[in-house]
C-alpha positions as CSV (number, residue, x, y, z in Angstrom):
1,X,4.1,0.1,-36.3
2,X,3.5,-0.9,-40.0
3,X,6.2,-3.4,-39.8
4,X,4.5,-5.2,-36.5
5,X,0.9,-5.2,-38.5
6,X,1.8,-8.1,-40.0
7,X,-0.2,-10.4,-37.6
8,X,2.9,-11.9,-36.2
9,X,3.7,-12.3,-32.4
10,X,7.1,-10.5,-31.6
11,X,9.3,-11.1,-28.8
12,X,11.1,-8.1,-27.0
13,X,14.7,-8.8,-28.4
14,X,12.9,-8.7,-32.4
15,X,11.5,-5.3,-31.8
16,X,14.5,-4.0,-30.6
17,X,16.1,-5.9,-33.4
18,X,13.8,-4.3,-35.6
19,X,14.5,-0.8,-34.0
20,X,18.2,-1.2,-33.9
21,X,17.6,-1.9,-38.2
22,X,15.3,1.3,-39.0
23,X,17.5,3.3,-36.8
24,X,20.5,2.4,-38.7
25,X,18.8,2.4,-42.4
26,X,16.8,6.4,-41.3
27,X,20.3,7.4,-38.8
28,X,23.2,7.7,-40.8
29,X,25.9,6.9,-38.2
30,X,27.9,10.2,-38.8
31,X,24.8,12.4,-38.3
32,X,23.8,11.1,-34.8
33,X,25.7,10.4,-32.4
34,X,25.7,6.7,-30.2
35,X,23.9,8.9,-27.3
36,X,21.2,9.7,-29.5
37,X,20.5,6.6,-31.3
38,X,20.6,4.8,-27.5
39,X,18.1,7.3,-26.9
40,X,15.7,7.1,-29.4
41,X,16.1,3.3,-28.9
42,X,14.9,3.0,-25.8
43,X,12.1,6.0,-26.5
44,X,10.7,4.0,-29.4
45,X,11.0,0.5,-27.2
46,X,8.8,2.0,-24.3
47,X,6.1,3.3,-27.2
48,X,5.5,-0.1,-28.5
49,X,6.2,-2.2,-25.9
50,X,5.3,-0.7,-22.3
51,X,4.3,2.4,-21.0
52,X,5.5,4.7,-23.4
53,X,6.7,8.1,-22.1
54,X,5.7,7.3,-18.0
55,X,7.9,4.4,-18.4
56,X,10.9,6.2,-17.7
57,X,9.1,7.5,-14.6
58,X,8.3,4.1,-13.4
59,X,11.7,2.8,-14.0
60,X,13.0,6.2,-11.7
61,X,13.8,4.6,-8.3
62,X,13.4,8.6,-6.8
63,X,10.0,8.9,-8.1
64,X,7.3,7.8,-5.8
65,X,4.4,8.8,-7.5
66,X,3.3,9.4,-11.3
67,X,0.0,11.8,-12.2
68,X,-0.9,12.1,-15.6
69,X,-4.4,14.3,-15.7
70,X,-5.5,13.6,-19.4
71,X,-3.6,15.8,-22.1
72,X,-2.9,18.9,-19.4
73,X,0.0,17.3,-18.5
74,X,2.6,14.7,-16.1
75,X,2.7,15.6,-12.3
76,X,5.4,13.0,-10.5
77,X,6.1,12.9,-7.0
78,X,10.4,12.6,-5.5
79,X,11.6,13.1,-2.3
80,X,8.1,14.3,-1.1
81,X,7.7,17.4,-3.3
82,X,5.9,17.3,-6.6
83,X,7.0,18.7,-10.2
84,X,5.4,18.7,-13.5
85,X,7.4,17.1,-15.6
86,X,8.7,18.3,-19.0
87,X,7.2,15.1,-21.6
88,X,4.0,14.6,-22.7
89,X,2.0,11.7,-24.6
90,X,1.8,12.6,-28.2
91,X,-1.7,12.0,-28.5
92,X,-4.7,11.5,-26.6
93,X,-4.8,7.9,-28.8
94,X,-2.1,7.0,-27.4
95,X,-2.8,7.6,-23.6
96,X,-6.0,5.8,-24.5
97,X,-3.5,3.1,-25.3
98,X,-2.0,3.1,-22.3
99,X,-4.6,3.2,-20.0
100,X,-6.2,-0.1,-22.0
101,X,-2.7,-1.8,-22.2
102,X,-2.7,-1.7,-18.2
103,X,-6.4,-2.3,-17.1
104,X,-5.5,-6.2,-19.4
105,X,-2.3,-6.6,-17.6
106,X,-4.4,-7.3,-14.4
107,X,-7.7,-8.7,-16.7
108,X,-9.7,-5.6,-15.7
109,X,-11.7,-3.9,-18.2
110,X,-12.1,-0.1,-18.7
111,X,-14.2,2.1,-20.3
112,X,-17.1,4.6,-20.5
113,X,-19.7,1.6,-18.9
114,X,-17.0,1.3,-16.4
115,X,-14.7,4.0,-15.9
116,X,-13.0,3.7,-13.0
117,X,-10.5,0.8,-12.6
118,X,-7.5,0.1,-10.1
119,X,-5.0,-2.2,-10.9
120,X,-0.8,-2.7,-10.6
121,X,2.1,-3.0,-12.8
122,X,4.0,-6.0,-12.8
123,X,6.5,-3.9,-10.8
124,X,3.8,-4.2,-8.4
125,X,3.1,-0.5,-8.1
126,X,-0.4,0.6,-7.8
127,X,-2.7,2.2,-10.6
128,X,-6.0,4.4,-10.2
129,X,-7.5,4.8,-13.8
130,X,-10.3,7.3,-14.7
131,X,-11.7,7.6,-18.4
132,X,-14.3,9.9,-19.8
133,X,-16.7,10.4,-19.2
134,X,-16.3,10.8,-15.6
135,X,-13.0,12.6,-16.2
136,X,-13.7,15.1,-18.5
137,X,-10.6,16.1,-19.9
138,X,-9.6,12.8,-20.4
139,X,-8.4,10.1,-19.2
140,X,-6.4,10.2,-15.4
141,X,-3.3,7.9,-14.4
142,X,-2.4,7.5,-11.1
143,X,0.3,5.4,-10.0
144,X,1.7,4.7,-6.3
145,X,5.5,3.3,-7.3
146,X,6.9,1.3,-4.5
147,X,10.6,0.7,-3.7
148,X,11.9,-2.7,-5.7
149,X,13.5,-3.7,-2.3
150,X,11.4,-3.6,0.4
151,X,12.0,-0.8,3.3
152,X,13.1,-2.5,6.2
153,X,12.4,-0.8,10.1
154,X,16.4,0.3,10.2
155,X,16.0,2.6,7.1
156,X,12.7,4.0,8.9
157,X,14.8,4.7,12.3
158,X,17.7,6.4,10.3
159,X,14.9,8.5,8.5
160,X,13.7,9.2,11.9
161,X,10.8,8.1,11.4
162,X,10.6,6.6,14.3
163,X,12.9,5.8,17.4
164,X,15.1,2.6,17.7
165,X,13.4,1.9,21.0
166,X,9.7,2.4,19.7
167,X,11.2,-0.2,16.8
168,X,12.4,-2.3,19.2
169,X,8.9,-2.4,21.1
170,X,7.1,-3.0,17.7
171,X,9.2,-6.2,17.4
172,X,8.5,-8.0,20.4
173,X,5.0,-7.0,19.7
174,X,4.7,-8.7,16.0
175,X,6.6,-12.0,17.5
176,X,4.7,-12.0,20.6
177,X,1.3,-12.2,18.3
178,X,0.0,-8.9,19.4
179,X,-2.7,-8.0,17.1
180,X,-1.5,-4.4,15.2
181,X,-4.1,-1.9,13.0
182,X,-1.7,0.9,11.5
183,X,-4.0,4.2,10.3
184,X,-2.9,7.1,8.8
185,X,-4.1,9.8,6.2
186,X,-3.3,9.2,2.3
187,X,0.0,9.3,1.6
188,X,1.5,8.8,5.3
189,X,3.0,5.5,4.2
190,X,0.9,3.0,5.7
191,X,1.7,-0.1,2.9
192,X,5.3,0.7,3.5
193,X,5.0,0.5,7.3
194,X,2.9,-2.8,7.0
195,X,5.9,-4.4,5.3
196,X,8.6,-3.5,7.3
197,X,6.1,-4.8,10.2
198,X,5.9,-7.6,9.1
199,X,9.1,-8.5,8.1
200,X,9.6,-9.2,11.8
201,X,7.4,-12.2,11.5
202,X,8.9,-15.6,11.9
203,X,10.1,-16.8,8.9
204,X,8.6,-20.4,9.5
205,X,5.0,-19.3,9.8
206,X,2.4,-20.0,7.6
207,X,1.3,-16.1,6.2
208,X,-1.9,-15.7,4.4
209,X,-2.0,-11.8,3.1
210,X,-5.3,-10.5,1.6
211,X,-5.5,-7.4,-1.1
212,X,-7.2,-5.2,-3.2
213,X,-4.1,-5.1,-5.3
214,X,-0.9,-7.2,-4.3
215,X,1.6,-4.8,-2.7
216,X,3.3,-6.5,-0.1
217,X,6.3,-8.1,-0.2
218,X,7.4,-10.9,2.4
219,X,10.4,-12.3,0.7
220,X,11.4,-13.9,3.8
221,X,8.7,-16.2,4.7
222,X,8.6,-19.6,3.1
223,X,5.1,-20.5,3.7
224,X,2.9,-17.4,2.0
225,X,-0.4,-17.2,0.2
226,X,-0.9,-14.4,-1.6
227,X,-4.7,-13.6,-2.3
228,X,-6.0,-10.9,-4.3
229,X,-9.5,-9.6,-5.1
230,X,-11.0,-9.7,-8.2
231,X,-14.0,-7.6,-9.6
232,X,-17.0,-8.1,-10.8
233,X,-16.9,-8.7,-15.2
234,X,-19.5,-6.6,-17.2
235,X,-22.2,-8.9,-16.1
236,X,-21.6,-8.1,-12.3
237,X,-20.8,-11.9,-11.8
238,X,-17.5,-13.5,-10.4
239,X,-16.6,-11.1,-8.0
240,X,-14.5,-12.1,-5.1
241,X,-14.3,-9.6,-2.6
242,X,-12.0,-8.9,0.6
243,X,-14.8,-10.5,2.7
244,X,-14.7,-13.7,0.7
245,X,-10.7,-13.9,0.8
246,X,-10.8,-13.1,4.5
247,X,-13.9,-16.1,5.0
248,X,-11.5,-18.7,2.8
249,X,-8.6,-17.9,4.6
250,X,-9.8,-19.0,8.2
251,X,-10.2,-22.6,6.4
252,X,-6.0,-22.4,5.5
253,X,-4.3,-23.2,8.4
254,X,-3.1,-19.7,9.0
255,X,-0.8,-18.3,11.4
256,X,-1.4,-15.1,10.6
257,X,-3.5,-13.0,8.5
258,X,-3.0,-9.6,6.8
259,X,-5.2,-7.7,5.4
260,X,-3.7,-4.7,2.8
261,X,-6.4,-2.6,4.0
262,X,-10.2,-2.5,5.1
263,X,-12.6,0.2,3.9
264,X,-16.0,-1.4,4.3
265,X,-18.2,-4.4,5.5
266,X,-15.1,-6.8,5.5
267,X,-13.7,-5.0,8.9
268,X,-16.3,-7.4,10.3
269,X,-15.0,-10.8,8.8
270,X,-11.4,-9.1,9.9
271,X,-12.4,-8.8,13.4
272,X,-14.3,-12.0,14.1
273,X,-11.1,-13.6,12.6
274,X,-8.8,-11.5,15.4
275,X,-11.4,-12.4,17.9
276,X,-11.6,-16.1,17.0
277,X,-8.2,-17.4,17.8
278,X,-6.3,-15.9,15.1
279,X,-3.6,-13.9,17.0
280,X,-0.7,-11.9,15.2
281,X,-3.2,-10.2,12.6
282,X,-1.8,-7.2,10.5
283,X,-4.2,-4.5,8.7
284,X,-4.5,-0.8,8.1
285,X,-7.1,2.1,7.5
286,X,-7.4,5.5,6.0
287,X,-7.8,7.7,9.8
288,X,-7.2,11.1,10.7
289,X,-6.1,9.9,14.6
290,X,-6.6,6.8,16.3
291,X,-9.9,7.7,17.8
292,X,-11.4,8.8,14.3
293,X,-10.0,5.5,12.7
294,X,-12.0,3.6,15.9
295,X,-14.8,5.6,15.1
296,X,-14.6,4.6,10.9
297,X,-14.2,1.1,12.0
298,X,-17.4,1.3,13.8
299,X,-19.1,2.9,10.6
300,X,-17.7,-0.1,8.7
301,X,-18.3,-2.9,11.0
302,X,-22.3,-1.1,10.8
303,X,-22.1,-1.5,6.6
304,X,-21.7,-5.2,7.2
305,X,-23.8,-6.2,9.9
306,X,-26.3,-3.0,10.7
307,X,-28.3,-4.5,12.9
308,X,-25.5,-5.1,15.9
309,X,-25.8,-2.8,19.0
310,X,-22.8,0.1,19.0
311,X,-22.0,-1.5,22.1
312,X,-21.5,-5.1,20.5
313,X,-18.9,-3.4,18.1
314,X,-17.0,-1.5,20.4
315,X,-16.6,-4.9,22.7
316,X,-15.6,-6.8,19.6
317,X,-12.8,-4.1,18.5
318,X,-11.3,-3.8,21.7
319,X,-11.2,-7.4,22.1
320,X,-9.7,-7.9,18.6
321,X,-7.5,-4.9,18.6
322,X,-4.3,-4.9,21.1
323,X,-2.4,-1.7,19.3
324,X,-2.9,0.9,16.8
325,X,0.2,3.0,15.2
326,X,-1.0,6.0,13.4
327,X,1.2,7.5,10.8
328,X,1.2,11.1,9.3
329,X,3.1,13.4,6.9
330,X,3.8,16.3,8.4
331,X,4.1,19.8,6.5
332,X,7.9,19.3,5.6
333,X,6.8,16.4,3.8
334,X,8.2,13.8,6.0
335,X,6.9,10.7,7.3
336,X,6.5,9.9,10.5
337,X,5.2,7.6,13.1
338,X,2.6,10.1,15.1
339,X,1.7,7.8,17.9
340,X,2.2,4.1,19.2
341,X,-1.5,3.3,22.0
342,X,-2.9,0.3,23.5
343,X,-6.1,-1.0,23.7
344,X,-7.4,-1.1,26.6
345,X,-10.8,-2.8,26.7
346,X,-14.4,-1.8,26.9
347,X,-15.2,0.5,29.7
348,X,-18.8,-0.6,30.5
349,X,-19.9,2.7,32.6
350,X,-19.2,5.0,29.6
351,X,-19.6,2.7,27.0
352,X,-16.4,3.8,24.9
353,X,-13.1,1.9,24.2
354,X,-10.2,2.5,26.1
355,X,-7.2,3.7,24.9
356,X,-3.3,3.5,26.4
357,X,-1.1,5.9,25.1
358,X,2.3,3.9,24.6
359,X,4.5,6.7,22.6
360,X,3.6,9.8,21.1
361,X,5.8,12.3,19.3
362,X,6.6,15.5,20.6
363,X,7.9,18.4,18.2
364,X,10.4,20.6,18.9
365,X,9.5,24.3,18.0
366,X,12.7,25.8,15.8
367,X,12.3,28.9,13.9
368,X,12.3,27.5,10.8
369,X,8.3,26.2,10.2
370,X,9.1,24.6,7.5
371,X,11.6,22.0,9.1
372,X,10.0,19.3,11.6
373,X,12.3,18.5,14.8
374,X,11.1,16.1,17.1
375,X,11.1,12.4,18.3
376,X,8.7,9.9,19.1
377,X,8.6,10.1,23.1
378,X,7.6,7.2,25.3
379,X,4.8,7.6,27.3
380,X,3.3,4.7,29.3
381,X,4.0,1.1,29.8
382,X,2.3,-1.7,28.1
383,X,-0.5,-2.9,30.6
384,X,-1.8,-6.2,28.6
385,X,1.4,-8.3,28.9
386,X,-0.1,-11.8,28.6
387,X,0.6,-12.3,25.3
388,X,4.1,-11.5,25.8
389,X,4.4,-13.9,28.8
390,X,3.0,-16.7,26.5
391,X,5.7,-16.1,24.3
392,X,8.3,-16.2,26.4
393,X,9.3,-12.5,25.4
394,X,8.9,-11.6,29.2
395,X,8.7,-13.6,32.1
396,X,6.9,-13.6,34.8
397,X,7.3,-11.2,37.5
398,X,9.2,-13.4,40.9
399,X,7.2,-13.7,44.1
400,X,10.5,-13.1,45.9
């Protein structure tokens, strides 16, 4: 570190140049062996240059997610289970490095005015950062790692995840332009389900995706825009929110929109957007079960627009809404798809939305509890089929 206080810029192959030289003048070759020096190579690299001792987390394909609570120690999360892991930052200094080196990666800033930042990694794996002195023991990294290559439907079907039909059923549905709201508690997989969705869409559509952070990956479609929020700088100017993005969009020529994820007013500019000719929309929400994830996007249609009749909002979801899947992880830590339903419409007399169960899965009791056996049953027909007519996915019934 005294050596790179020199002012100078330095690129990544002259540090490790410069490593590979005070290794060799402080390691005498026939003291340490190759292993060793490799080690401490690519130990000291990640200190200066990235993420110091979570790097080699982050660069772990099997680890899915990374929680460092201040000094106390390094939680990770692989294959479902979570471990504290044996490493530690040196010094609270230096996680204070850290957490500044990757709020500026994504032009955030951090600190005890505003302590409370999310951002990504230019992996694109999302961050959650918490300084003092809201957390009081200092400060709190949480990162979601995603796969490098996307997950694609087939992988979720051999993780039985779901069934090959139900994946088959979600297909026609995404190229037919059926309008599809995944829910699903924290952790249930809902991003990951969103892009295997969508890699069903045609690959010569024009795809605008809208985020908090920039998660998605659509490597197969040509004509993308990728939007991202930005927050507010210390003077609370110059934010643009989800609701601007989603407004701005509608004046792109889109195909299709998606939306990362809704959590407030913007479910209204997402739904007058479904309900305004703009068919084949893709989004997701935090929700315990379909009906409680209709009932938060009622609360959230009510934080935009307050003054709109229950009624009004319960017409304008069911008319923007054609499916919801709902995801959860059950107690054996898997993921699964819980249950595939239709929208039904507004039921005037009762004033609720109707729902259509399509699939729902049904577990198998086995005498181990711990071990989840089941599959994702079908349980009705699709009833709204005009969509799929227009598409040509399913013709017309013959008078004869």
């Amino acid at each position: 570190m005294e050596r790179l206080n020199g002012g100078m810029e330095f690129s990544d192959e002259e540090i490790g140049q410069l490593i590979d030289t005070l290794i060799s003048d402080t390691c005498p070759q026939y003291y340490v062996p190759l292993s060793s020096r490799c080690e401490l190579r690519k130990f000291l690299f990640n200190s200066v240059r990235r993420l110091d001792v979570i790097q080699e987390l982050i660069d772990d394909d099997s680890v899915t997610e990374i929680m460092v609570n201040g000094m106390d120690g390094i939680f990770l999360e692989r294959h479902g289970h979570l471990e504290k892991w044996n490493r530690n930052f040196d010094s609270r200094e230096k996680l204070e490095d850290i957490v500044l080196k990757i709020a500026s990666g994504c032009n955030r800033t951090v600190n005890e005015s505003d302590p409370i930042v999310d951002a990504r990694l230019k992996n694109g794996a999302r961050v959650n950062v918490v300084v003092p002195p809201v957390a009081i023991d200092g400060p709190v990294i949480t990162i979601r790692r995603f796969p490098d290559h996307p997950i694609l439907m087939q992988q979720l079907v051999q993780w039985n995840s779901l069934t090959a039909e139900a994946a088959q059923f979600l297909k026609m549905m995404v190229e037919a332009r059926y309008n599809i709201f995944i829910s699903g508690g924290t952790g249930s997989g809902k991003t990951t389900f969103l892009n295997a969705l969508s890699a069903y869409i045609p690959e010569d559509e024009r795809v605008v995706t809208i985020e908090d952070n920039a998660e998605l990956q659509l490597h197969h479609v040509k004509n993308l825009v990728r939007l991202e929020a930005r927050r507010a700088n210390e003077e609370g100017e110059n934010e643009v929110s989800i609701r601007d993005l989603i407004r701005t969009s509608l004046r792109m020529r889109p195909d299709r929109i998606i939306v990362g994820e809704v959590r407030g007013a913007e479910t209204v500019d997402l739904l007058q957007a479904l309900n305004t000719g703009h068919d084949g929309g893709l989004s997701t929400g935090h929700g315990n079960s379909p009906r409680d994830m209709l009932s938060r996007l009622e609360m959230m249609v009510l934080c935009g627009m307050s003054e709109i009749p229950i009624s009004a909002i319960r017409r304008q979801i069911a008319s923007g809404i054609d499916l919801m899947v709902h995801l959860g992880r059950l107690r054996d830590k898997s993921r699964r798809v819980l249950e595939i339903l239709e929208i039904d419409g507004y039921d005037i007399p009762s004033g609720e939305i109707r729902t259509h169960p399509l699939f729902e899965f049904q577990e198998i009791p086995t005498r181990d509890r711990n071990k989840i056996n089941g599959h994702l049953a079908k349980t009705g027909e699709l009833k709204n089929v005009g969509k799929l007519e227009r598409s040509g996915l399913l013709l017309p019934a013959s008078d004869n």
